[in-house]
N, C-alpha and C positions, 0 to 999 in steps of 0.2 A: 812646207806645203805637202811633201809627200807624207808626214806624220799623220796632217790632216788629215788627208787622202786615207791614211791606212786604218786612224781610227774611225772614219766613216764607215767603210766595210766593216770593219769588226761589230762595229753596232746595227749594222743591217744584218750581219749573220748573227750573231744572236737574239735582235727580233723575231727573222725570220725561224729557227731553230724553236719558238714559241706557237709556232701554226700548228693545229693537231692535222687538219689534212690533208698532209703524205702521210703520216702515222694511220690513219684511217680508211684512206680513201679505197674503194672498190672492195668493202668490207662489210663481213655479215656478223652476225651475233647471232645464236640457239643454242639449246638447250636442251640433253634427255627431256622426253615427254611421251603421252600417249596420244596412238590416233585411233579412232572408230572407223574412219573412212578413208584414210590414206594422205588425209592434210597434214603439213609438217605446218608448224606454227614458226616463222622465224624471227628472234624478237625484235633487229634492228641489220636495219644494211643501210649502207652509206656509198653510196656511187661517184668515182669521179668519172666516169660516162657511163653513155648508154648501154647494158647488157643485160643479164639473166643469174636470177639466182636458182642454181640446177641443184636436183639432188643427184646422189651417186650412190650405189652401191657401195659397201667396203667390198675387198675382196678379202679371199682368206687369209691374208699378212697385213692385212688391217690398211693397203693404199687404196687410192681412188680407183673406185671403178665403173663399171656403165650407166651413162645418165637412166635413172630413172623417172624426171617429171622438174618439170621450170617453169618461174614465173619472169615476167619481161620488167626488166626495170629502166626506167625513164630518170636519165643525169636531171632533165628539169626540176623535177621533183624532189629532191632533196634526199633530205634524210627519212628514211620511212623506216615504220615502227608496225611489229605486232602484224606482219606480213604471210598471207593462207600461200602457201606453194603445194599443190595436188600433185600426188606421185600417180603417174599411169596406173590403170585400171589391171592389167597384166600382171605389173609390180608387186602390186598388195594382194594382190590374189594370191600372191606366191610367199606373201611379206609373213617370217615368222614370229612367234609371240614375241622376242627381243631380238631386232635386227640392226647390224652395224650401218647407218648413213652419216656418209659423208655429204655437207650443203656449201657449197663452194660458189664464189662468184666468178661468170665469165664474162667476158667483154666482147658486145657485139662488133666483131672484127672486120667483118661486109660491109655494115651498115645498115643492113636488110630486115631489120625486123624481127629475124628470123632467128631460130637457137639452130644453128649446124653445127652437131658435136665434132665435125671434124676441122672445121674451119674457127668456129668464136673459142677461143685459148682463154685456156683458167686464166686470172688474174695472178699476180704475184706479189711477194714484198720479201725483200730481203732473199730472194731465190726460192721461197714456199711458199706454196701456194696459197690463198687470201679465202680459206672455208676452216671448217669445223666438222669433228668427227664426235657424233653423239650415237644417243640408243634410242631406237622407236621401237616401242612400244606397241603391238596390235592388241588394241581394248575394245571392249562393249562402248565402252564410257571414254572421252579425252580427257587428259590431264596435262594442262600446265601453265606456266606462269611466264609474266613477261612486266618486267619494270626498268629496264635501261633507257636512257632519254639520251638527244642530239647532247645535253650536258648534266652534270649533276644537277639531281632536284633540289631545289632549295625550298627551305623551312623555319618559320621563326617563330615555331614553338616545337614541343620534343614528338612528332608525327612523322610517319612515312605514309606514305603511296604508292600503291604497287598499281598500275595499269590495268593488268588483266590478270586473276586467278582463275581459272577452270581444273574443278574437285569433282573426281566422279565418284563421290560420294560424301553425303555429311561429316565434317573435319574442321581444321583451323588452317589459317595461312597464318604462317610461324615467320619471325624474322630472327635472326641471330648475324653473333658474329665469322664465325668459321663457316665451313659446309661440311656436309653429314651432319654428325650429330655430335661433334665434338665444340662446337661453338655456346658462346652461352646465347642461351633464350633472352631476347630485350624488349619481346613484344609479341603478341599472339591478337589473332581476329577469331571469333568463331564464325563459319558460313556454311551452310547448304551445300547440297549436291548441286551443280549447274556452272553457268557463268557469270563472274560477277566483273566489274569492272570501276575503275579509282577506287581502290579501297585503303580506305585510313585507318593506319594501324596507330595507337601510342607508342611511344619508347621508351624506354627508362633515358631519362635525363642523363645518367652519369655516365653513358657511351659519348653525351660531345662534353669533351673535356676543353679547358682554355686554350691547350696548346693541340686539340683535333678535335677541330670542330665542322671535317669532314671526315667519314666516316663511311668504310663499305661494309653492306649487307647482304647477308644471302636473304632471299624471301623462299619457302617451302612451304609443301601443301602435307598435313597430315589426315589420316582415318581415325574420326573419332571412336576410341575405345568400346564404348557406349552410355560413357556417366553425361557428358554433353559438356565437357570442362577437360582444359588440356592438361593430360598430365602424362606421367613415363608409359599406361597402356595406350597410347597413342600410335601410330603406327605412321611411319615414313613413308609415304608416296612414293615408289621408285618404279624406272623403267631397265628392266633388266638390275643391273649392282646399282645404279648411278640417281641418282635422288633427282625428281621433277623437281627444278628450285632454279633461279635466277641470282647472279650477283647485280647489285648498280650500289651507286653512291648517292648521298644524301650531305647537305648543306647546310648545317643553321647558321640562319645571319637576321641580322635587327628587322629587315622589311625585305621581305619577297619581293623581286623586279622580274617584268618581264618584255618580252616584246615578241614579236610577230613578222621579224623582217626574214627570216629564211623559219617557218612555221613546223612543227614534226608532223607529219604526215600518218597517221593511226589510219589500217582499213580497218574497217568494221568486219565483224565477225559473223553476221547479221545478213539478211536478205535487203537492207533497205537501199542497198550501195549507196550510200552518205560517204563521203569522206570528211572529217570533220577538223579543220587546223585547230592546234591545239599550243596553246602560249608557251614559248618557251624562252630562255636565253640562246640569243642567234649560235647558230652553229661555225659560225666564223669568230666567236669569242672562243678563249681556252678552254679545253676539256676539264684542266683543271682546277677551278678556282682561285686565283690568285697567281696562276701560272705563267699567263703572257705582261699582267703587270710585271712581276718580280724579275722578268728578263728584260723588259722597257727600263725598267729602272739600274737595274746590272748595264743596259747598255750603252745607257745616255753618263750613267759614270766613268766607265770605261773611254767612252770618246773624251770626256772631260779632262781624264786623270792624264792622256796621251797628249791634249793640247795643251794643257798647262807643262808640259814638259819640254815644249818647243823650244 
């Protein structure tokens, strides 16, 4: 009985061990990029309650320092995607051409609605703090890109989708495999100056191999040269050293599935305030593909291999 007992647990901790989130939860995603106005683009937060995602100042040893501008995030809502956070008006007045921000999530700790920097406490994991220390950029023109989803995108032919590029200037959105520019090239869009949004890139076929056929991508925005065709005069989009570009993952598999039971949440960029749900794989399935089966099936062996031993 007790063996039972014991491999029962063990197969509940390694189901559970298959949840992505605690590994997630009360979690932002961004990215160097540029702003015209003082909007920081942030690509993805993931709240396990209600708080704010603050910007901050770096200070001169590169830690947190004074909120500069927040948005309110609601636990209902899920996972949201492609998120406008407005730095104070003071702030950007002051913001130089490459500024260190830090975008950190804090947790409304009153209740109240309200972001009190001294009361709602950064979020944590593992003893540090649950944000990101990037470069903004003060541009004429915004630059930047956002393709991470609630999960990997999946694809069942050799295509990617990037969300949202914004090129402030006529260029190509590049995908590759590394970041910088040491990655190979697997696929190039050419687009206009402006904002554009789902855009389907091709890929070369021979990044999903039999045995990875998941696969991470940086997406980057280049300046076209001026032949109107991508090539090495091209020029890297960067804010400050650090290249405007996004990592996410991509999935080919025989038939794209989706559902709509916890939806990703995209605001618009746009005056029309739509919010618009948008099909995904539930964000209560693995981040990884294949991730929480191959621990169901590790589990349910395990209890097996223990009861047959009784």
């Amino acid at each position: 009985m007790r063996r039972a007992a014991l491999a029962a647990l063990l197969a509940l901790a390694l189901v559970a061990s298959a949840a992505p989130v605690a590994g997630h939860g009360n979690h932002v995603e961004v990215d160097s990029q540029h702003s015209a106005d003082g909007t920081v683009v942030v690509e993805a937060v993931r709240p396990l309650t209600d708080g704010f995602v603050v910007l901050h100042r770096a200070t001169e040893d590169g830690e947190i320092g004074a909120p500069v501008g927040h948005e309110a995030v609601d636990f209902d809502e899920g996972f949201r995607q492609n998120v406008p956070v407005a730095m104070d008006d003071e702030a950007w007045a002051d913001w130089p051409a490459n500024g260190s921000l830090w975008v950190v999530f804090h947790a409304d700790s009153d209740g109240d609605g309200e972001f009190d920097p001294g009361v709602d406490e950064r979020a944590s994991a593992f003893g540090a703090a649950t944000g990101q220390a990037v470069t903004l950029a003060k541009r004429d023109r915004p630059a930047n890109v956002v393709a991470e989803r609630a999960e990997a995108q999946q694809t069942a032919t050799a295509t990617a989708t990037v969300d949202s590029a914004v090129l402030p200037e006529d260029g190509f959105l590049v995908l590759r495999t590394d970041s910088g520019s040491d990655g190979d090239v697997v696929g190039t869009k050419a687009l206009d100056a402006g904002a554009h949004s789902d855009v389907r890139v091709d890929v070369d076929p021979s990044v999903f191999t039999e045995n990875r056929s998941t696969v991470g991508l940086y997406a980057q925005l280049y300046a076209d040269g001026g032949d109107g065709a991508f090539s090495a005069d091209d020029r890297l989009v960067r804010a400050g050293d650090s290249p405007v570009s996004t990592y996410f993952l991509v999935w080919q598999v025989d038939e794209v599935s989706a559902t709509t039971d916890e939806p990703v949440v995209r605001t618009p960029s746009g005056d029309d305030g739509v919010v618009t749900p948008t099909e995904t794989t539930s964000e209560s399935d693995s981040s990884v593909p294949g991730y929480g089966f191959v621990h169901a099936l590790a589990a349910l062996a395990l209890a097996a291999f223990l009861l047959d031993r009784r």
